[in-house]
N, C-alpha and C positions, 0 to 999 in steps of 0.2 A: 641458537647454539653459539652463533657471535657474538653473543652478548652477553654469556655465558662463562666463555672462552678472556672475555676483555674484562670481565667482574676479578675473575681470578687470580688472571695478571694487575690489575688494578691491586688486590689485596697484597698478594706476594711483593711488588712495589713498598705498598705501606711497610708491610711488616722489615724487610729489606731497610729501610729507612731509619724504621726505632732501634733495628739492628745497628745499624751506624753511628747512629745518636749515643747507644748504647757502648756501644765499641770505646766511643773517641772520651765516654767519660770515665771510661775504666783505664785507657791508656792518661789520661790526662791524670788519675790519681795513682800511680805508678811510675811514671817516668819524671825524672827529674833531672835537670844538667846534663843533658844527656848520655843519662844510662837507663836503663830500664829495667825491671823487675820481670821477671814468670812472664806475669799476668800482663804484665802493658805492651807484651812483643806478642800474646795470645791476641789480644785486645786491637793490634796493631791489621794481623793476618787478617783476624773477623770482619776489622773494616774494609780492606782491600778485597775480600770476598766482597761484603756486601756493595759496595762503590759501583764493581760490577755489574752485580743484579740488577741494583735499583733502576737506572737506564732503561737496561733492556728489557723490565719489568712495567716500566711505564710506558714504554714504546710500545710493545705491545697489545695494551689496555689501551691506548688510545687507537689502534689498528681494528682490536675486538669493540670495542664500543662503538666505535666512529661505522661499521660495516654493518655490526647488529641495528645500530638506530636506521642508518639508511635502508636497510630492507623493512624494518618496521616502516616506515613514512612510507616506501613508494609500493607497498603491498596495495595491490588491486583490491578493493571492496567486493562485498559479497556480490551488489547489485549490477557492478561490470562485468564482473564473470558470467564468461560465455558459458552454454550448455548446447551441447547436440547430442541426439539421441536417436536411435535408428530400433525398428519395430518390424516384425515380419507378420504376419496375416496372411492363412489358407486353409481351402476348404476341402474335403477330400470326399 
């Protein structure tokens, strides 16, 4: 499930990212000498949204992945797994 959980955030991360990318070249075609148009102060907000996320989105995925893989590797094998088992027997 941690790994699960760290896939997710991992994507949200990316997409976070092209959102930004995206942002800074909508503000970049927009704003010029400093004034700005609609769209490059929209442009503007979306990135400072996304700026946010991205971090916290990566952090995250490195939290969920880094906790899923460690329980993967130190999961006990079938063959060290203990079994006891208790049986009753009588006669009447």
């Amino acid at each position: 499930m941690a790994t699960g959980l760290g896939g997710a955030a991992l994507l949200t991360g990316i997409v976070a990212t092209i959102g930004i990318a995206s942002a800074a070249s909508t503000y970049k075609d927009n704003c010029h000498d400093g004034t700005c148009k609609p769209d490059g102060l929209d442009a503007a907000s979306r990135g400072k949204t996304f700026s946010l996320v991205a971090p916290i989105a990566f952090g995250a995925a490195a939290v969920g992945l880094g906790t899923g893989i460690y329980l993967l590797v130190t999961k006990p094998s079938q063959a060290t797994t203990a079994s006891a088992g208790v049986s009753l027997a009588g006669r009447f």
